[in-house]
C-alpha angles and dihedrals in degrees: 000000000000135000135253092317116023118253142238140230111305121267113286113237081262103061085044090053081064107049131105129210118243102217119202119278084258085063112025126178103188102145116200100229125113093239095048097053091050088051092060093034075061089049104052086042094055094056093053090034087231092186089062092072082099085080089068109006087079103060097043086057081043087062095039096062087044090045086049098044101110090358108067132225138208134224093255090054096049080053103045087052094054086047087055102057105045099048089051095052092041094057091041086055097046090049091051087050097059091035095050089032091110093040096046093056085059098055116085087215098049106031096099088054115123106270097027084056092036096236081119122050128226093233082038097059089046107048088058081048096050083045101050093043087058086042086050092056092040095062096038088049079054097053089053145294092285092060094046084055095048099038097085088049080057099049080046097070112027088060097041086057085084083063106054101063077065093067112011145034096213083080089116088065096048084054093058097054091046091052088040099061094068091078085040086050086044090047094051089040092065098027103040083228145045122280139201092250104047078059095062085053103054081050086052099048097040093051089040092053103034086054109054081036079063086055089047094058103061090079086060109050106096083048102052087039092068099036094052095240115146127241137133086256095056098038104039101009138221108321090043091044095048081045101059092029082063091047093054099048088045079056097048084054090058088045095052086056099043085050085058103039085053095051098042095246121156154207089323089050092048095037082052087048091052094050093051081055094058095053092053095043076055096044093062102037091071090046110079130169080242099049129029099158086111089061095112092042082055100046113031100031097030105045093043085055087061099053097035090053093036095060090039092061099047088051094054093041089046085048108045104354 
């Protein structure tokens, strides 16, 4: 099982060539050269796969054009938004490094990852945690009183997912709400309150994670079968898993409707929510219970594909539509 975002194939010999190891603040080894300080900025953004925030970041702009449509916005808010969120998910993924880090070094796919392998350090990792959590309230004190108030829930939640793969295999799931409440955040950030269909998108998002979490998985199963660690792969196996992945994402399609019918968008939105459709149609029809080598194409390409088209679609329909 993964953390907060899911995660990728492992680094090629390349990309290790070109890591540097983060010492303890008793031994630090933080060079002053440019170079050098891109190189740990690199670092520190491979062990929370900072360039998968495509999966979420989508759909909370998404929420926020829907949320402005008739409402306005301004450019402060539309930063502090983006601040927001990747804060949030950066402190949710460094907390899920330091909690998984003993469970990473057994697992033959993990185990070159940046704390199991000591190129990160524990007080390191936490210390980016600990700084992107008071970033996280910062912004959301910034977007209004109500978002101050919810940000520690948030928190809450984002950080307790690295939990749940300990005691249930409904985690996916739990993934998917923690990952959901970023179009709701977006929503309340413009509004000042919660609307119906912010609603629609944390159902979106939950079902839409939840379910290519489901696909993840699958490479971990034996894994997670003889560790004890809980997930629909481990606990039902590959036909039932493909099944309920396909149900959820067939959900996260009714929820997208019901988002734009409750919003009053129109023919772009619906055009962007069958095409969404299409890709996953597309997505399991390359993942069989015989053959899962096209896991990564169906998780990484083609998931980034429905967030990416269907943002693209709410802001044109929210512009011109």
């Amino acid at each position: 099982m993964n953390g907060f975002t899911t995660e990728g194939t492992e680094d090629t010999e390349a990309e290790e060539k070109e890591r540097v190891r983060i010492q303890d603040p008793e031994h630090p080894s933080f060079p002053g050269s440019v170079s050098s300080v891109f190189s740990v900025v690199k670092t520190f953004g491979r062990m929370v796969k900072f360039s998968h925030t495509v999966f979420a970041l989508p759909f909370a702009l998404a929420a926020t054009a829907m949320a402005a449509r008739g409402h306005g916005i301004t450019f402060w808010q539309v930063l502090a938004i983006l601040v927001a969120m990747a804060s949030a998910r950066t402190a949710a993924m460094g907390f899920n490094r330091i909690v998984d880090r003993h469970l990473d070094a057994q697992n033959p796919r993990t185990a070159g990852r940046e704390l199991p392998t000591g190129r990160v350090s524990v007080f390191a990792a936490a210390l980016l945690t600990a700084t992107s959590a008071a970033v996280f309230v910062a912004a959301a004190a910034s977007l209004g009183r109500l978002c101050l108030v919810l940000s520690p829930v948030a928190l809450a939640v984002l950080l307790g997912y690295s939990f749940t793969k300990r005691f249930t295999w409904l985690c996916h799931l739990f993934l998917g709400l923690a990952i959901g409440m970023a179009p709701a955040g977006a929503w309340i950030a413009v509004r000042g309150e919660l609307g119906v269909p912010a609603l629609w998108l944390v159902a979106a998002v939950a079902t839409w994670i939840g379910g290519f979490d489901v696909l993840y998985a699958l490479a971990d199963r034996d894994f997670d079968r003889k560790t004890g660690v809980h997930s629909i792969p481990a606990r039902l196996g590959v036909r039932a898993s493909l099944a309920i992945s396909a149900v959820m994402h067939l959900g996260t399609v009714v929820a997208l409707l019901g988002a734009g019918q409750a919003a009053g968008l129109g023919a772009i939105y619906n055009l962007g929510v069958f095409l969404v459709l299409g890709i996953f149609v597309y997505e399991h029809s390359i993942v069989r219970a015989s053959d899962l080598s096209r896991l990564d194409l169906a998780f990484f390409n083609l998931n980034g594909y429905v967030s990416v088209v269907y943002f693209a679609a709410t802001l044109v329909e929210v512009l011109v539509g």
